[in-house]
C-alpha positions in Angstrom: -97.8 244.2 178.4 -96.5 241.0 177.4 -92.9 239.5 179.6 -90.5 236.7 178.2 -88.7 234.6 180.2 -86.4 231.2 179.1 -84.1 228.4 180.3 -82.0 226.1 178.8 -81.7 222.8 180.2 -79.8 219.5 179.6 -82.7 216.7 179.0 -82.2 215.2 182.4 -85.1 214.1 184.9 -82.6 215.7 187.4 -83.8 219.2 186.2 -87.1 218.8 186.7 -87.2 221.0 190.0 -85.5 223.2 188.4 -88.2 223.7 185.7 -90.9 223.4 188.2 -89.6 226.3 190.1 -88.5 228.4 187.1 -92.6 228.2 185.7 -94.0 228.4 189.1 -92.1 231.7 190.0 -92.9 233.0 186.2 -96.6 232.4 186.9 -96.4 233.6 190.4 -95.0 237.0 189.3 -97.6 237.2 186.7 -100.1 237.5 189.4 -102.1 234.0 189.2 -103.9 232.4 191.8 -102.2 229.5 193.4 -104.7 226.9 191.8 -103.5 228.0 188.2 -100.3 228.0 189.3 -100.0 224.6 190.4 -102.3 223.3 187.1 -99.7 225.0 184.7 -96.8 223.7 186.7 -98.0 220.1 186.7 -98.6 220.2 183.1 -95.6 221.5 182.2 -93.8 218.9 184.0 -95.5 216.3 182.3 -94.7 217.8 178.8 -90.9 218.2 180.3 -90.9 214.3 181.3 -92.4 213.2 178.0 -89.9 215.3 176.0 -86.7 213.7 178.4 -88.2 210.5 178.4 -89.8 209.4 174.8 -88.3 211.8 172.5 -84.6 212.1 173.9 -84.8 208.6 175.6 -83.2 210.4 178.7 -80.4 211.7 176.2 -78.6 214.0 178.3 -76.7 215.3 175.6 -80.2 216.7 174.8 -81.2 220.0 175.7 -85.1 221.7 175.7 -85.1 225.1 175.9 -88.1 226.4 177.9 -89.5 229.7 176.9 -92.5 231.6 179.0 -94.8 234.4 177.4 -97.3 235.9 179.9 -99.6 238.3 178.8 -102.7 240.1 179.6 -104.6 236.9 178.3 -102.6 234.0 178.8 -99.7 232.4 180.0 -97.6 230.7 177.3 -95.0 228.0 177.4 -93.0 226.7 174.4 -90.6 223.8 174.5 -87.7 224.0 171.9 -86.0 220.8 171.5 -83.9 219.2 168.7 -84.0 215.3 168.2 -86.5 213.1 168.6 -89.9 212.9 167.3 -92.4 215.1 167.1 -95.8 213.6 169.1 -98.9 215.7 169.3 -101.0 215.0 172.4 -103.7 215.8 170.7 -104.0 213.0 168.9 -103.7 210.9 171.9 -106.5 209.2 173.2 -107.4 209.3 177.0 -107.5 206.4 178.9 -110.5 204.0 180.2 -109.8 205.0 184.0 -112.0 201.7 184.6 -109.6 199.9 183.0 -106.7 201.6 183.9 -107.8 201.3 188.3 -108.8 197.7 186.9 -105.0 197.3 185.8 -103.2 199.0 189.0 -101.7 200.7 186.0 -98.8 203.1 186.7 -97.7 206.4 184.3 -99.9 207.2 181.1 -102.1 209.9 182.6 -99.6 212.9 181.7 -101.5 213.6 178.7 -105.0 213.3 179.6 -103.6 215.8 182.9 -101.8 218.6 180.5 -105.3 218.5 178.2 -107.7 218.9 181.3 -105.7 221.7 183.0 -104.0 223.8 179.7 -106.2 226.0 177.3 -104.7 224.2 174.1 -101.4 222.3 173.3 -99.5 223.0 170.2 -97.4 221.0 168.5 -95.2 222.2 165.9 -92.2 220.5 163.3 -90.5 223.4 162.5 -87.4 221.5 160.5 -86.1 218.3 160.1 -84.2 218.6 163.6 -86.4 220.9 165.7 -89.6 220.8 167.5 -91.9 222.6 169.8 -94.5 221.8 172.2 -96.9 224.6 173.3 -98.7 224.5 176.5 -101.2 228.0 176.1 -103.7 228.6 179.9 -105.8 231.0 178.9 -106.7 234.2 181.5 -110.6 235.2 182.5 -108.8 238.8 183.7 -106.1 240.8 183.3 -103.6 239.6 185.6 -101.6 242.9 187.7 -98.9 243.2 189.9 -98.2 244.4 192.8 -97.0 247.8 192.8 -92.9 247.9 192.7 -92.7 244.3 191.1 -89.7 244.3 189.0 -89.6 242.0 185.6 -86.7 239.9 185.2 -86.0 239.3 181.7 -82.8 237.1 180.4 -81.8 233.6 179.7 -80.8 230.8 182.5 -78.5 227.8 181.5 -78.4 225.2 183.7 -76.5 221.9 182.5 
């Protein structure tokens, strides 16, 4: 059994919560434990931040459609977004936390937090205009719900 679930938001730091709460309550209903929960919700507010802040430079004209797949193996999240460039956090290199404590250095650890708490990243130039960032958390078990769980399917915008 696989569910889908998306939003469509303006790239705006202001919808943050509402991301946050949209993912948590996706990976909630999908029967994780709390301390998945909150590693797949920090993650993906990370990746949401980067996206509004590097690649639309806090465009809000900008949107990112976020789009969750939760299946019997793993919990899925793909960002859709036009503009911008496409970066691949893969290919950036963690910090020197000496150096960085050293420094009283503030922001830069979004990346090094998404690749110690997600199963892989994904990222993806589909056409000239549109990319996709793909945050995959990989499930030891199964996960079930509780009997009489209903599955909401559909599409929120939120501008």
């Amino acid at each position: 059994m696989s569910d889908n679930e998306k939003i469509l938001i303006a790239s705006s730091t202001k919808n943050l919560s509402k991301v946050r709460k949209f993912v948590e309550e996706s990976a909630e209903h999908s029967g994780l434990d709390q301390a998945t929960v909150n590693q797949i919700v920090l993650s993906v507010d990370e990746a949401c931040t980067n996206i509004i802040k590097h690649a639309h430079k806090y465009n809000e004209t900008n949107t990112i459609e976020i789009e969750i797949e939760a299946g019997y193996n793993q919990f899925k999240i793909t960002f859709n977004y036009k503009s911008g460039n496409t970066f691949d956090p893969n290919e950036a290199q963690n910090p020197d936390m000496v150096e960085y404590f050293k420094n009283y250095k503030v922001g830069g650890l979004g990346i090094p937090i998404m690749k110690k708490f997600m199963s892989k990243i994904i990222a993806q130039h589909k056409n000239p205009d549109v990319n996709s960032l793909i945050l995959i958390k990989s499930i030891d078990k199964p996960s079930s719900l509780p009997s009489g769980t209903k599955l909401f399917r559909g599409t929120i915008l939120f501008r």
